[in-house]
C-alpha positions as CSV (number, residue, x, y, z in Angstrom):
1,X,0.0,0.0,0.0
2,X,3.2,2.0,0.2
3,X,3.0,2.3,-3.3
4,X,-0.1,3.7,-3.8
5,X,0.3,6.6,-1.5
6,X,3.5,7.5,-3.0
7,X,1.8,7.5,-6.6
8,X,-1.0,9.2,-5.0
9,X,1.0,12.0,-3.2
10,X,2.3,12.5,-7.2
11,X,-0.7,13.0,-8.6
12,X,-1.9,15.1,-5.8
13,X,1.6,17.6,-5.8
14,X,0.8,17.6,-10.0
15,X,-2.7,18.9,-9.6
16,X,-1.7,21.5,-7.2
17,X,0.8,22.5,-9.9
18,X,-1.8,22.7,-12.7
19,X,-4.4,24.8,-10.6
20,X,-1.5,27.2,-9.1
21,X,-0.5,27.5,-13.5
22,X,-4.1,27.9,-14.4
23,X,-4.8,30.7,-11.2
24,X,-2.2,32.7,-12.9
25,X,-4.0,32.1,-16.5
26,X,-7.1,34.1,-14.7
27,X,-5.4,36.9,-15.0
28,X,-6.3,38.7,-18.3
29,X,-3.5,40.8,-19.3
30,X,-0.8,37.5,-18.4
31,X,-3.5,35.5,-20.4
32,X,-3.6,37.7,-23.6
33,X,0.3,37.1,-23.0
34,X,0.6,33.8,-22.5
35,X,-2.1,32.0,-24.8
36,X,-0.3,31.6,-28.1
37,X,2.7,30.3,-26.2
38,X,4.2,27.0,-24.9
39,X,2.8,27.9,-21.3
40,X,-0.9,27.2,-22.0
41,X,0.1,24.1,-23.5
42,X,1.6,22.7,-21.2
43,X,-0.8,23.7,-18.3
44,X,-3.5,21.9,-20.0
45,X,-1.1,18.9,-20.7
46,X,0.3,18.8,-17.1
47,X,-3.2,18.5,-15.4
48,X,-5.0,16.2,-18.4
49,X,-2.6,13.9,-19.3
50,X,-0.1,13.5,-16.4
51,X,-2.9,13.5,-13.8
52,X,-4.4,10.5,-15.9
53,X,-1.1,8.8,-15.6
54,X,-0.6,8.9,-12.5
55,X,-4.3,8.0,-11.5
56,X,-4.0,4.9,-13.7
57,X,-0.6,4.1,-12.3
58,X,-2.1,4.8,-8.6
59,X,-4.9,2.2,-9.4
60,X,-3.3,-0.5,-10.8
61,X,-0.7,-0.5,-7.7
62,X,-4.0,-0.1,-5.9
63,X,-5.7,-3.2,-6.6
64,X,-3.3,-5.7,-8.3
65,X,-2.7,-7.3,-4.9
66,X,-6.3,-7.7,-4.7
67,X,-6.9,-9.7,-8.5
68,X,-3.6,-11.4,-7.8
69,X,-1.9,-12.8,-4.8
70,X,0.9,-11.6,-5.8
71,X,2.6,-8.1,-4.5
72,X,4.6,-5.8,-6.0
73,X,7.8,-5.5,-3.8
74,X,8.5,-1.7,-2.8
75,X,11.8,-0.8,-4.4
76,X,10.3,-1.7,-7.7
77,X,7.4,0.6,-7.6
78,X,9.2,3.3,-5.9
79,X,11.6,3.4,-8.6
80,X,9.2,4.2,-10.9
81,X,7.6,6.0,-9.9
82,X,10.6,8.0,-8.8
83,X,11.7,7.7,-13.1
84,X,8.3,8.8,-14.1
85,X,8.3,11.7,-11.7
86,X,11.8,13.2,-12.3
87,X,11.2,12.7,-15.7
88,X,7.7,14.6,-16.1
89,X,8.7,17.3,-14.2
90,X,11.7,17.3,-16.5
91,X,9.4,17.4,-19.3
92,X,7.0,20.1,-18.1
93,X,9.3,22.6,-16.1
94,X,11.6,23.5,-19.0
95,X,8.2,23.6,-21.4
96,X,6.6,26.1,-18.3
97,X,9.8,28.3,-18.7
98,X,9.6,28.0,-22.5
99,X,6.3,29.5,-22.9
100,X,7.2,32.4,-19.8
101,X,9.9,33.3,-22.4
102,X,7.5,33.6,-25.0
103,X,8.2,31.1,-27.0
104,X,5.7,30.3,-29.7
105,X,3.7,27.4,-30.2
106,X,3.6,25.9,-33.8
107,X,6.6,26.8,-35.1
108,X,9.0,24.5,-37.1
109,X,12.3,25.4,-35.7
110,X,13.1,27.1,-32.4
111,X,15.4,29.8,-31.6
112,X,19.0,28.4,-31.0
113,X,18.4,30.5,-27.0
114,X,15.9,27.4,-26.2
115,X,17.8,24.4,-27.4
116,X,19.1,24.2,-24.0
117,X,15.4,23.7,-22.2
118,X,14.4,21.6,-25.3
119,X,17.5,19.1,-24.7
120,X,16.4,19.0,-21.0
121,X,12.8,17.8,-22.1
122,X,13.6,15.3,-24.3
123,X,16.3,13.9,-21.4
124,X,13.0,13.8,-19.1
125,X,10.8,12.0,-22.1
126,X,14.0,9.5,-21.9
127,X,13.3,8.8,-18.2
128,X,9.7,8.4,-19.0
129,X,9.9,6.0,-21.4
130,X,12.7,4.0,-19.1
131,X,9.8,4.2,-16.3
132,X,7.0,2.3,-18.4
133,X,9.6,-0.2,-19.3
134,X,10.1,-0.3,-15.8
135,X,6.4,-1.1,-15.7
136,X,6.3,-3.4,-18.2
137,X,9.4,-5.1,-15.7
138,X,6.9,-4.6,-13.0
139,X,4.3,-7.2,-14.9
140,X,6.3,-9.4,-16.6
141,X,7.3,-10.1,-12.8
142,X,4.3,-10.3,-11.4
143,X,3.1,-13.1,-13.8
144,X,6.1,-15.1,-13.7
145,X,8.2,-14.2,-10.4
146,X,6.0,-12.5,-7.9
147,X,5.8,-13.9,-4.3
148,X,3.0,-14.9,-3.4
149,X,0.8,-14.2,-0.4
150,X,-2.0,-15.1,1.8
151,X,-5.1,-13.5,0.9
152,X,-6.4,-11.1,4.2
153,X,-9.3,-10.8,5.8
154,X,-9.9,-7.0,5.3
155,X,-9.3,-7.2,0.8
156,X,-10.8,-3.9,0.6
157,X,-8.7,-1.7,2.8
């Protein structure tokens, strides 16, 4: 259950980020500022798709010891989780500074001042993609290797 919470307390600390973003997209002049830039893009992006993410990944860890006997052990969902973390906010942070720089949207090739921010993005997608192999670990474990054990008395706690 470990798991869970720690999944949970990342989804939780990236909706807080989202609404604190989209407070300061109430404002009309920043908003008029900020709209045709990377920084509404990737407010709506942070809350939609990363919160979906991390509620699916908070669910499964939820109840797969409930359709299974078997358990996940700790270090293997801590890590990552710990992957997909570093590597979203490495994902979304450089994009957030990116768009308070005014930096377009829709635009084929970027100024050579943001390849630096862009580099440090796709280093976070890296990690990203390392974490759902990690997941994909996570499974193939589960069906072949994962210890097994006794079913409790409270299943639904």
């Amino acid at each position: 259950m470990r798991i869970v919470y720690i999944w949970l307390t990342g989804l939780i600390l990236f909706a807080i980020i989202a609404i604190m973003a989209a407070y300061l997209l109430m404002n009309q002049a920043v908003d008029r500022t900020y709209h045709d830039t990377y920084y509404v893009v990737v407010q709506f992006n942070f809350f939609k798709s990363m919160g979906v993410l991390f509620a699916i990944f908070t669910t499964f860890y939820f109840v797969i010891h409930k359709w299974t006997p078997r358990h996940v052990p700790f270090w293997m969902g801590a890590s990552q989780f710990f992957l997909m973390f570093v590597g979203v906010l490495m994902i979304i942070l450089p994009q957030h500074f990116l768009g308070r720089d005014d930096m377009p949207r829709r635009y084929v090739d970027d100024p050579d001042s943001f390849a630096l921010w862009n580099q440090i993005s796709s280093i976070g997608a890296v990690l990203c993609v390392l974490s759902l192999f990690g997941f994909i670990l996570i499974v193939v474990y589960l069906i072949f290797w994962g210890r097994s054990k006794p079913p409790r008395d409270d299943t639904f706690d």
